[in-house]
C-alpha positions as CSV (number, residue, x, y, z in Angstrom):
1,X,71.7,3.6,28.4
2,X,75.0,5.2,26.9
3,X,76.3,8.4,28.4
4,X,75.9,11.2,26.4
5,X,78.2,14.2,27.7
6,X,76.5,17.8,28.1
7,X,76.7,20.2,25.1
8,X,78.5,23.2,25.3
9,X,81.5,24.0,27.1
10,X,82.7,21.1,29.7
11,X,84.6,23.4,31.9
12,X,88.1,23.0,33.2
13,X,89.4,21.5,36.6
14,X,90.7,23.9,39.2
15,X,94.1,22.5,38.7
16,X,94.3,24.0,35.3
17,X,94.1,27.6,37.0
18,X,96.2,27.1,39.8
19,X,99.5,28.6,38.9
20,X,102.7,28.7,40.9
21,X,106.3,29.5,40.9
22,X,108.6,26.8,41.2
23,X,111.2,27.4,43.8
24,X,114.2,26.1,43.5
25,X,116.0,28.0,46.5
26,X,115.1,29.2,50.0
27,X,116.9,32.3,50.7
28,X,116.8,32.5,54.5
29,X,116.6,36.2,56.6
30,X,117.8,34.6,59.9
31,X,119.8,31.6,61.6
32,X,118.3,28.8,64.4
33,X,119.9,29.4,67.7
34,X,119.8,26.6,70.6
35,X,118.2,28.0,73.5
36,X,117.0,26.2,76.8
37,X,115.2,23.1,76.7
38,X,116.6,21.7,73.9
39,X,114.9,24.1,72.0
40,X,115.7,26.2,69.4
41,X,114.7,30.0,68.4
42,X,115.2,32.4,65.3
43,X,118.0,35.3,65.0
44,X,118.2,38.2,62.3
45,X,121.5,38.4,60.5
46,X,122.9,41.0,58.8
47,X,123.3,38.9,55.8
48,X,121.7,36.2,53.0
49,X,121.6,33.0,54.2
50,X,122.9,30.3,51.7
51,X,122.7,26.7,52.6
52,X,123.0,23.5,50.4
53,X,119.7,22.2,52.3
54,X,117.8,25.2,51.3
55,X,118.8,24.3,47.3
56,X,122.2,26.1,47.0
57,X,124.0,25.0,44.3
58,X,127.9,24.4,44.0
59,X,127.6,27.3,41.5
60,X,125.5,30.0,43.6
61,X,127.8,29.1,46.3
62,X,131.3,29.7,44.3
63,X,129.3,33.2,42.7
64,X,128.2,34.7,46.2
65,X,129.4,32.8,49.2
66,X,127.4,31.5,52.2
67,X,126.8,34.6,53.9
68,X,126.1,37.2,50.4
69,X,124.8,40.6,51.7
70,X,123.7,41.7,48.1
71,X,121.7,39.2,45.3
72,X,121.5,40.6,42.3
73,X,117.4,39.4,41.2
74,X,115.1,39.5,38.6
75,X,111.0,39.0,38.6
76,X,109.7,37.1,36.1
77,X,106.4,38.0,36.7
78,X,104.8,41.9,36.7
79,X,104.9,43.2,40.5
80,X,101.5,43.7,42.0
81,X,100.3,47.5,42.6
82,X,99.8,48.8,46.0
83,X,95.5,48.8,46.3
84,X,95.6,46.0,43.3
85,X,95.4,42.5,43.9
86,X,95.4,39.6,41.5
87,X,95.4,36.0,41.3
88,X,98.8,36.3,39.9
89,X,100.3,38.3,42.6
90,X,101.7,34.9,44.5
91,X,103.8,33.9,41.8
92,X,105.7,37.3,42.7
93,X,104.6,38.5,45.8
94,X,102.3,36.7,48.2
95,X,101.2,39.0,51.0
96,X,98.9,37.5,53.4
97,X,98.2,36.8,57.3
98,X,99.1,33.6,58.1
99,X,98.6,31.6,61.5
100,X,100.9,28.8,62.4
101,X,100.1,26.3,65.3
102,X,102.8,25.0,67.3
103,X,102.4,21.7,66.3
104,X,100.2,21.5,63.1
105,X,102.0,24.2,61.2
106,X,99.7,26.3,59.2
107,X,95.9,26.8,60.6
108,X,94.8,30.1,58.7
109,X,95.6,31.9,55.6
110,X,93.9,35.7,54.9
111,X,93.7,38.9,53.0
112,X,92.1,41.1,54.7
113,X,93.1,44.3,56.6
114,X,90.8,45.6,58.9
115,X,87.2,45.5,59.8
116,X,86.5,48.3,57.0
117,X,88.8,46.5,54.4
118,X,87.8,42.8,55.0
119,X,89.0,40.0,52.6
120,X,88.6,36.1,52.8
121,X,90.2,33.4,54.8
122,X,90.9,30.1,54.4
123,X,91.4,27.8,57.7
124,X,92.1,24.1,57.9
125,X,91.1,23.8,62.0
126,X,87.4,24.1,62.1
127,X,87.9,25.6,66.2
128,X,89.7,28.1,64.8
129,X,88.0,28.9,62.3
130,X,84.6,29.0,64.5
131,X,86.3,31.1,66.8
132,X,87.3,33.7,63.7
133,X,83.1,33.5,62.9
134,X,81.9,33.3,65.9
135,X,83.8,37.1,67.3
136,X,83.1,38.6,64.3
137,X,79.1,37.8,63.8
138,X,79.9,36.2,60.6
139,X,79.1,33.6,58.7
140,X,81.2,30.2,58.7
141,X,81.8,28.3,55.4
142,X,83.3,25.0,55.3
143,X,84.5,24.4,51.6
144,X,84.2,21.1,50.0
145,X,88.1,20.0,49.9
146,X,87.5,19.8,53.8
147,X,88.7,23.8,54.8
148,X,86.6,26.6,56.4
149,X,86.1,29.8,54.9
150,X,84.7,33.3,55.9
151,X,85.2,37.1,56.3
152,X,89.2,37.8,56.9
153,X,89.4,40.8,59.1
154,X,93.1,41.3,59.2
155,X,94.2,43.7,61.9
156,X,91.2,43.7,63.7
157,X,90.5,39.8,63.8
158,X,90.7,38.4,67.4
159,X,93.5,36.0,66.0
160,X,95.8,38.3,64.5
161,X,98.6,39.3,66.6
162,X,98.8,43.1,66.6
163,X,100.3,44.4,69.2
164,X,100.9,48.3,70.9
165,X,103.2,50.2,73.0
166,X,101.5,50.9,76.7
167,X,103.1,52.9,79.4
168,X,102.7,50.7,82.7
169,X,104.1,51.3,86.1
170,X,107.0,49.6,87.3
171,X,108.9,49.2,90.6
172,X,109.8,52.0,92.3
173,X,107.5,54.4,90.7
174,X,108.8,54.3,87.2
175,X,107.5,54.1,84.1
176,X,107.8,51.8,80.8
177,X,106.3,50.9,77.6
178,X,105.1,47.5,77.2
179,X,104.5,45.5,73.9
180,X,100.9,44.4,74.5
181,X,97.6,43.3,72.4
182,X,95.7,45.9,70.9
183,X,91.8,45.8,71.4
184,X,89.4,44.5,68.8
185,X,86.3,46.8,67.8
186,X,83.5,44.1,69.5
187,X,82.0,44.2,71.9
188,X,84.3,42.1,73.9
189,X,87.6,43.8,72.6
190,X,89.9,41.6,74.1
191,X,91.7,39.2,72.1
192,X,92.3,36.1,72.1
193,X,96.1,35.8,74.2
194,X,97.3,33.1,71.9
195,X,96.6,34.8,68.8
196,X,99.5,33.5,66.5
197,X,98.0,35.4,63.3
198,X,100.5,38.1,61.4
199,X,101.5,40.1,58.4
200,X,104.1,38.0,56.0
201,X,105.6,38.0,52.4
202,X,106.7,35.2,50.6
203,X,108.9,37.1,47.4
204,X,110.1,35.2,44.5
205,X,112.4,36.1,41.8
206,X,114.9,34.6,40.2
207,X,118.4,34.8,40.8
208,X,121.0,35.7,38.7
209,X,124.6,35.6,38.7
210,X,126.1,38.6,40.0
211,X,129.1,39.3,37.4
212,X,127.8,38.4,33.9
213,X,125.6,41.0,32.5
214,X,123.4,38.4,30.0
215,X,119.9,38.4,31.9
216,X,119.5,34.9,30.8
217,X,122.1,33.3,33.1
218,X,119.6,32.3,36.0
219,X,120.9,30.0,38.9
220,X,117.6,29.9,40.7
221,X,113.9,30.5,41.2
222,X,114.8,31.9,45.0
223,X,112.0,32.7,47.6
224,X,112.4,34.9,50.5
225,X,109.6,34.9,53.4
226,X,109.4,37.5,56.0
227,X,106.9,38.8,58.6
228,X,108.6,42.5,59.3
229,X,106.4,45.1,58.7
230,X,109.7,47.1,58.0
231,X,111.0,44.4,55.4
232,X,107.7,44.5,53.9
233,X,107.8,48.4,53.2
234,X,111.4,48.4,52.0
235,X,110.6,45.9,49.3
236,X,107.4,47.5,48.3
237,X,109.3,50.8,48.0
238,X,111.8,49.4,46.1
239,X,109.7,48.2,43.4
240,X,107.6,51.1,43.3
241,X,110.8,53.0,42.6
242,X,111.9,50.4,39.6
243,X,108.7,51.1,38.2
244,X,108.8,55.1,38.1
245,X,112.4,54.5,36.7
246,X,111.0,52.5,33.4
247,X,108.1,54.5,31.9
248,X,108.8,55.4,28.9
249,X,106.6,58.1,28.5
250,X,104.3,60.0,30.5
251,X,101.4,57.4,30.3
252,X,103.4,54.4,30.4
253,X,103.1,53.0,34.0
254,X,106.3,51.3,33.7
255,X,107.4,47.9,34.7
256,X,109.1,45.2,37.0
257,X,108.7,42.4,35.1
258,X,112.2,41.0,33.4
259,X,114.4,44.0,35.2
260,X,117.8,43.1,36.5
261,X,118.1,44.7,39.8
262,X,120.1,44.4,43.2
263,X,118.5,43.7,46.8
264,X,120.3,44.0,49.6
265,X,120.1,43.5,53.5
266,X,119.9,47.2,55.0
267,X,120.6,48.1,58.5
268,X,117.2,50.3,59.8
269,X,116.3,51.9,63.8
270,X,113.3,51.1,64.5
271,X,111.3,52.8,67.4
272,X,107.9,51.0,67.2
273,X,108.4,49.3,69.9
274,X,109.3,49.7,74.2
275,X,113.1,51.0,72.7
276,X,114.8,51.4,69.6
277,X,116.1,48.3,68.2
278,X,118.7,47.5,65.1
279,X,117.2,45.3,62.4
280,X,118.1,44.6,58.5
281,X,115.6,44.7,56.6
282,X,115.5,44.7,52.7
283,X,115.7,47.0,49.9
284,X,116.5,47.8,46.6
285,X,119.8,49.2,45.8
286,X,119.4,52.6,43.2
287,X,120.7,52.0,39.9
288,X,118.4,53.8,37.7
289,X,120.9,54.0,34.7
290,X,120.3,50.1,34.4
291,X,116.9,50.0,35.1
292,X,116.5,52.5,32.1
293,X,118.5,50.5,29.7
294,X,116.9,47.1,30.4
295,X,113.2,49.0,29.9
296,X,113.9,49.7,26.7
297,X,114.0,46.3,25.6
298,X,110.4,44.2,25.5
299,X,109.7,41.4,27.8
300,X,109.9,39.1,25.0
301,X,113.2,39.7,24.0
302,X,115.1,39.9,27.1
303,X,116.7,36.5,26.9
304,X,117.2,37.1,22.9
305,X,121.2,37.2,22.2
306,X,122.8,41.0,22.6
307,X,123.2,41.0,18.3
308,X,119.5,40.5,17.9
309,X,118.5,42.6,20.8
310,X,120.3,45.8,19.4
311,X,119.0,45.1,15.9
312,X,115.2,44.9,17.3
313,X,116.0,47.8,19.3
314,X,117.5,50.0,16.3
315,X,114.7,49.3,13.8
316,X,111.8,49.6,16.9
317,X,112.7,53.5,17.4
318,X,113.3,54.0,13.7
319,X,109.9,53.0,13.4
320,X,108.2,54.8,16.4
321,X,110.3,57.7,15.6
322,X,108.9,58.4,12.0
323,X,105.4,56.1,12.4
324,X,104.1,58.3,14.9
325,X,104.8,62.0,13.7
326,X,101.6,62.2,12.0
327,X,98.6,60.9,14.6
328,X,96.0,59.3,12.5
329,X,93.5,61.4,14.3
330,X,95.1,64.9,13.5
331,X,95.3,63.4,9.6
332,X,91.5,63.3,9.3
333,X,90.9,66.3,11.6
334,X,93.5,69.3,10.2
335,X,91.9,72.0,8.5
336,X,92.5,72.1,4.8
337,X,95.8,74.3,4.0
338,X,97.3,74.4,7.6
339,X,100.6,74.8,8.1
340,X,101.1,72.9,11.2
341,X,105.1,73.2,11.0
342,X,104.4,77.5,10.2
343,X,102.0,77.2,13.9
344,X,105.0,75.5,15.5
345,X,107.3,78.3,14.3
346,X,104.8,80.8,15.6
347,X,104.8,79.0,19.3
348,X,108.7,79.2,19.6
349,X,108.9,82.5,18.5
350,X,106.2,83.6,21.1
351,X,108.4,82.2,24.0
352,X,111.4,83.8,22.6
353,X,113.2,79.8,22.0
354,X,114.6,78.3,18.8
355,X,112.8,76.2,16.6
356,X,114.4,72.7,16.5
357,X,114.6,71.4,13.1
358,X,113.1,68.2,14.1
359,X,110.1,69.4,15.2
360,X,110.0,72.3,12.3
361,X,109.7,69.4,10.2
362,X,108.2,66.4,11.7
363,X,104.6,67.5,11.5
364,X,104.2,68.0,7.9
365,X,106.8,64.7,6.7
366,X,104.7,62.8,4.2
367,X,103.3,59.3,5.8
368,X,105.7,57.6,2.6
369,X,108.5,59.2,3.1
370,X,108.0,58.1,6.8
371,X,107.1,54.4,6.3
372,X,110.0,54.4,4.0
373,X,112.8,55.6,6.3
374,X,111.2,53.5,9.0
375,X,111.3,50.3,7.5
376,X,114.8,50.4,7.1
377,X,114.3,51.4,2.9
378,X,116.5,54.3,2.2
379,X,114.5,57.0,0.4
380,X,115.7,58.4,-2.7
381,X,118.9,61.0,-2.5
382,X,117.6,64.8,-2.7
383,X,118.8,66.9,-5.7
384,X,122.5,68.1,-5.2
385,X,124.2,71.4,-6.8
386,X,122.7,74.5,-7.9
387,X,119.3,74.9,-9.1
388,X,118.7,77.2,-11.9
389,X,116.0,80.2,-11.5
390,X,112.4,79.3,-11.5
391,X,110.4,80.6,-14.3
392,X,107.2,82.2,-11.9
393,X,107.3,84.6,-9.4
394,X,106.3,83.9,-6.2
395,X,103.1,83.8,-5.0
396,X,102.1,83.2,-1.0
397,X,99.0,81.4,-2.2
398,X,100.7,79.5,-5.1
399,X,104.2,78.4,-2.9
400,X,101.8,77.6,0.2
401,X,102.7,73.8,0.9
402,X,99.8,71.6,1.2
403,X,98.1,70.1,3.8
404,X,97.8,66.2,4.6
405,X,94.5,66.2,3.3
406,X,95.8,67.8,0.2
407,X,98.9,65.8,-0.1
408,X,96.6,62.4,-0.3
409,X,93.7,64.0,-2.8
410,X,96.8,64.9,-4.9
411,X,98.2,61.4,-5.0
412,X,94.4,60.0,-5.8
413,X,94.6,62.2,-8.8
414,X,97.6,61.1,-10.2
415,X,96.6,57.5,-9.5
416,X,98.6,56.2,-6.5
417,X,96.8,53.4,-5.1
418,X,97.5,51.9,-1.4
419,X,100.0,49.3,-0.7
420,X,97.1,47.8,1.4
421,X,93.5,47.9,0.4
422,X,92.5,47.9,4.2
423,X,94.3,51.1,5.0
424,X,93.7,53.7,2.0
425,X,95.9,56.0,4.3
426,X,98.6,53.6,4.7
427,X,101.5,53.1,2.7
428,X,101.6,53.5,-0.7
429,X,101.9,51.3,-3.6
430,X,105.7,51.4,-5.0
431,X,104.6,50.9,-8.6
432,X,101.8,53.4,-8.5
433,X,104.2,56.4,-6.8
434,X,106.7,56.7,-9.8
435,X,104.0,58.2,-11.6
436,X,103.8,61.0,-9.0
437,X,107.9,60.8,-9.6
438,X,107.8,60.8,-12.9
439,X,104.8,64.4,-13.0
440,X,107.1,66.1,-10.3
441,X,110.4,65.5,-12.3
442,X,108.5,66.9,-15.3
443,X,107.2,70.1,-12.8
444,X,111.0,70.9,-12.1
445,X,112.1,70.4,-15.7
446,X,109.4,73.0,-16.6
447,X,109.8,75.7,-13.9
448,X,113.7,75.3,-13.6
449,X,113.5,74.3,-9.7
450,X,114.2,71.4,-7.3
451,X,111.6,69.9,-5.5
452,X,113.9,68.0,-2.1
453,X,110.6,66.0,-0.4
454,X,106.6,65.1,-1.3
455,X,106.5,66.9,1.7
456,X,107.8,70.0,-0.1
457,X,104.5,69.9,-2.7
458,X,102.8,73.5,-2.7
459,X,99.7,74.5,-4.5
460,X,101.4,75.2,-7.8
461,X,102.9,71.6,-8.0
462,X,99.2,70.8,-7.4
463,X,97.4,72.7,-10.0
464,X,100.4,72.1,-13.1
465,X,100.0,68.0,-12.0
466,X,96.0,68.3,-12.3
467,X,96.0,70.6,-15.4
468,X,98.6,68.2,-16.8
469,X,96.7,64.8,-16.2
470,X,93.7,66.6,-17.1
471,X,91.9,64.9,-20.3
472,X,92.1,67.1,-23.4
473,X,89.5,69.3,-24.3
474,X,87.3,69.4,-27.7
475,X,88.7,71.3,-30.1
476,X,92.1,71.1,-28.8
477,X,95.0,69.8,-30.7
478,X,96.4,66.6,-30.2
479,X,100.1,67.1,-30.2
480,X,100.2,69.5,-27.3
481,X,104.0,70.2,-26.3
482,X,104.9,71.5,-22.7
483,X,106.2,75.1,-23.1
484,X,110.0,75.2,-22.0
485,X,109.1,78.4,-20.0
486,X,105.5,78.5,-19.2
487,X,103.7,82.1,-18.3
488,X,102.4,82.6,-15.1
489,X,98.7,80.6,-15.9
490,X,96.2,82.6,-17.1
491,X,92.6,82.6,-15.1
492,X,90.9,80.2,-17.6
493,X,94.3,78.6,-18.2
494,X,94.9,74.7,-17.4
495,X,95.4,75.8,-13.9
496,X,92.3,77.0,-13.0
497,X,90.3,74.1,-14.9
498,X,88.4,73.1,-12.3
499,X,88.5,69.6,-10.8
500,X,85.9,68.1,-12.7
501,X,88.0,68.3,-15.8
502,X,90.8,66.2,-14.6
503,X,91.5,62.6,-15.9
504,X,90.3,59.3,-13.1
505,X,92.9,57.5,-11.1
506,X,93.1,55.0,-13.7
507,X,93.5,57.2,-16.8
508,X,96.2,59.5,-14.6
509,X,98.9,57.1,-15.2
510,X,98.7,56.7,-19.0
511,X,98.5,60.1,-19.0
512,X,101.8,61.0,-17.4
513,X,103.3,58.0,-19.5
514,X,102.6,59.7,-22.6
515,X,103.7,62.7,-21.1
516,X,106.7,61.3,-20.2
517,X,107.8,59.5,-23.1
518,X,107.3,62.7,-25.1
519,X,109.3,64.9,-23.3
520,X,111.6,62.8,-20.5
521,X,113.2,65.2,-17.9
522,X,116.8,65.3,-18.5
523,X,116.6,62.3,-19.9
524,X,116.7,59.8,-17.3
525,X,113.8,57.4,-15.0
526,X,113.1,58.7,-11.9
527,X,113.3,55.7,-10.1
528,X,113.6,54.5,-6.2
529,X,117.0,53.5,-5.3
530,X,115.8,50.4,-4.3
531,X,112.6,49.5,-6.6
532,X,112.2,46.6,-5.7
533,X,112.2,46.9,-2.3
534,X,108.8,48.7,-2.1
535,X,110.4,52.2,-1.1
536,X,107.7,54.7,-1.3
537,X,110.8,57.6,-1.4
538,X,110.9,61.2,-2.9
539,X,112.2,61.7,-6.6
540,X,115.8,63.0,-7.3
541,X,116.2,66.3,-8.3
């Protein structure tokens, strides 16, 4: 019988999801001493320790020496959060207690931290590992690839080495604190006296060279491994305080990932123990002003060349500068006529501060005019010189500048259509705006004014554009000319014909083309300066 393989999804081997970080250097904390015996035991140093048989290249030697006391890093990974854990977090920072045998070399590997945070361990002596169950009325698992598994109970595991100051009495009725083991909360509380269990990192980044500014010049994937509590702080700190320093706004969490930064071996007291005692532990040197400046530029671009960096850069705020003055949200939501730049004059004045222009203005900028200057499409130049006297009076209903909402209905009219189909709001079609050029050019030619901006539209630009699209009415005649210097409109006049009246989006065009080719203002196209670019820009006046 053939074999017929099962439908649906096959799966994927455990391989596939077993990432890592390949390490191409061992950065070293401390040096081998010979001691008695033969035998050999570890001391701190004040300094990086670069060796050839660790993976030091001829070049990582010749940029910082055998004995460095700064290396100037980068992750390429995010840094885990403090009270987060994922199965990434090993490719940056591994933090786990580890057990080491004399002989066999690693016996136990965990995540827990106490007996109220418990995690999982994996063991590959089965005594051990029975020993780690057995204490702590738990379960034993033995895994199929030949390991033992269970409940990980970190600082309070009978194997993990925690140990605490204790005053005992010495010779001659004197006094001293003693390193000893801390009790476990079983009922037997001692533990076990050759518990070789402890907190240690393994932190890897990659290394960069210390004088040449391009992020892209790696030397190597380096790995630093450490079992001081002290150590462990510092670099957690460090981080921490990269990330506050690269939000860009209040919400952003900020990052660590793909940040150029500086760690370096840092001389600390510590009194944890029977005395105080020197070490050098690690942290991260403060330079906020760099870590600012490389936040600004995305992950995915960091190893882009400066030229194209900048560029990206420059258009990227152009665009969140103008794309995001108007929320979507407060688009559909503001009340019809609010003057939302008039409410932020009203705030300043309140407090007694000046209005900036920017925000004065930024509120009510048409969503055009904004996708226009933010895709790098220079809008149309605004009217210079004089302007002559406009032919109305003014009127605080009539000169009141519309609203979003309005703004849009207005352009629906006159038969603007969107650039896209999915996103009526969005952008608007080039070809259909330079009818709303071409009715706003006549407006100004008519009442003797300048209009600078769509954004600058009131309700009398409104009601002359309607009135003028407006299909004729029986009875009228057909060569209607536009007066030179219209009247204030009377209540029944084409101003207050109501909307009903006024021509589809499809006859709005041919309209203002008739009207236009009748009686051109000044004689001359309102046009884009760049057509055929797609510039949805403001006429010139």
């Amino acid at each position: 019988m053939a074999y017929a393989p099962p439908a649906g999804d096959l799966g994927r081997h455990p391989l596939f999801d077993q990432v890592s970080t390949t390490v191409t250097l061992n950065v070293r904390l401390g040096v081998k001493k010979p001691g008695k015996d033969n035998t050999e035991y570890p001391e701190e140093v004040s300094y990086f320790v670069l060796k050839p048989d660790d993976g030091a290249t001829p070049e990582i030697l010749r940029a910082y020496g055998d004995r460095p006391t700064e290396l100037r890093l980068m992750l390429l990974h995010e840094a885990p959060e403090r009270g987060h854990r994922r199965e990434t977090d090993d490719l940056v920072l591994a933090i786990n207690n580890t057990a080491f045998g004399w002989s066999s070399g690693l016996v136990c590997k965990g995540t827990g931290a106490d007996i109220h945070r418990p995690g999982r361990f994996v063991s590959f002596d089965a005594d051990f590992a029975r020993r780690i169950a057995f204490r702590a009325g738990t379960a034993l698992e033995e895994n199929p690839d030949g390991t033992f598994g269970g409940v990980c109970m970190g600082l309070d595991c009978v194997k993990y080495r925690h140990l605490i100051p204790k005053r005992v009495e010495a010779a001659r009725g004197r006094v001293k604190r003693e390193m000893v083991l801390a009790p476990v909360p079983f009922a037997d509380p001692e533990r076990d006296p050759d518990a070789p269990c402890k907190l240690t990192i393994l932190f890897r980044a990659a290394l960069l060279h210390p004088t040449d500014p391009d992020p892209g010049h790696i030397l190597a994937v380096a790995q630093i491994a450490s079992g001081s509590i002290h150590t462990i702080r510092g670099l957690l700190n460090g981080l921490s305080q990269i990330r506050d320093y690269t939000r860009q706004s209040p919400h952003d969490p900020g990052r660590t990932e793909k940040i150029p930064f500086w760690l370096t071996r840092k001389r600390t007291t510590t009194t944890g123990g029977p005395a105080r005692a020197v070490h050098y532990t690690l942290a991260v040197r403060m330079t906020p002003t760099e870590w600012a400046r490389y936040a600004r530029i995305r992950v995915e671009e960091m190893f882009l060349p400066p030229q194209v960096i900048a560029e990206e850069m420059t258009r990227r705020e152009a665009l969140n500068a103008f794309r995001d003055l108007i929320p979507r949200q407060l688009e559909l939501d503001a009340p019809r006529g609010a003057d939302l730049a008039e409410i932020e004059r009203k705030t300043h004045a309140s407090h007694g501060t000046p209005v900036p222009q920017a925000a004065a203005s930024s509120i009510t900028t048409d969503r055009d005019e904004a996708l226009a200057e933010a895709s790098d499409r220079p809008p149309e130049a605004e009217g210079e010189g004089e302007t002559e006297t406009p032919t109305f009076e003014p009127d605080p209903e009539l000169d009141r500048t519309l609203s979003i909402p309005e703004r849009l209905a207005l352009k629906q009219a006159v038969g603007v259509k969107p650039l896209n189909e999915d996103d009526p709001d969005g952008e608007s079609d080039p070809e259909s705006l330079r009818t709303l050029y071409r009715i706003i050019k006549l407006f100004d030619a008519v009442h003797h004014v300048a209009t600078p901006r769509l954004s600058a539209l009131t309700v009398r630009h409104d009601r002359w554009i309607r009135a003028q699209v407006a299909p004729p009415t029986p009875g009228a005649e057909d060569d209607q000319d536009i007066p030179e210097t219209p009247a204030e409109p009377a209540p029944d006049g084409p101003d207050a014909r109501p909307p009903a009246a006024t021509a589809t989006p499809a006859e709005a065009p041919a309209v203002v083309e008739a009207l236009w080719s009748e009686h051109p203002a000044d004689g001359a196209e309102v046009e884009p300066e760049h057509p055929a670019d797609g510039t949805g820009a403001e006429p010139e006046s």
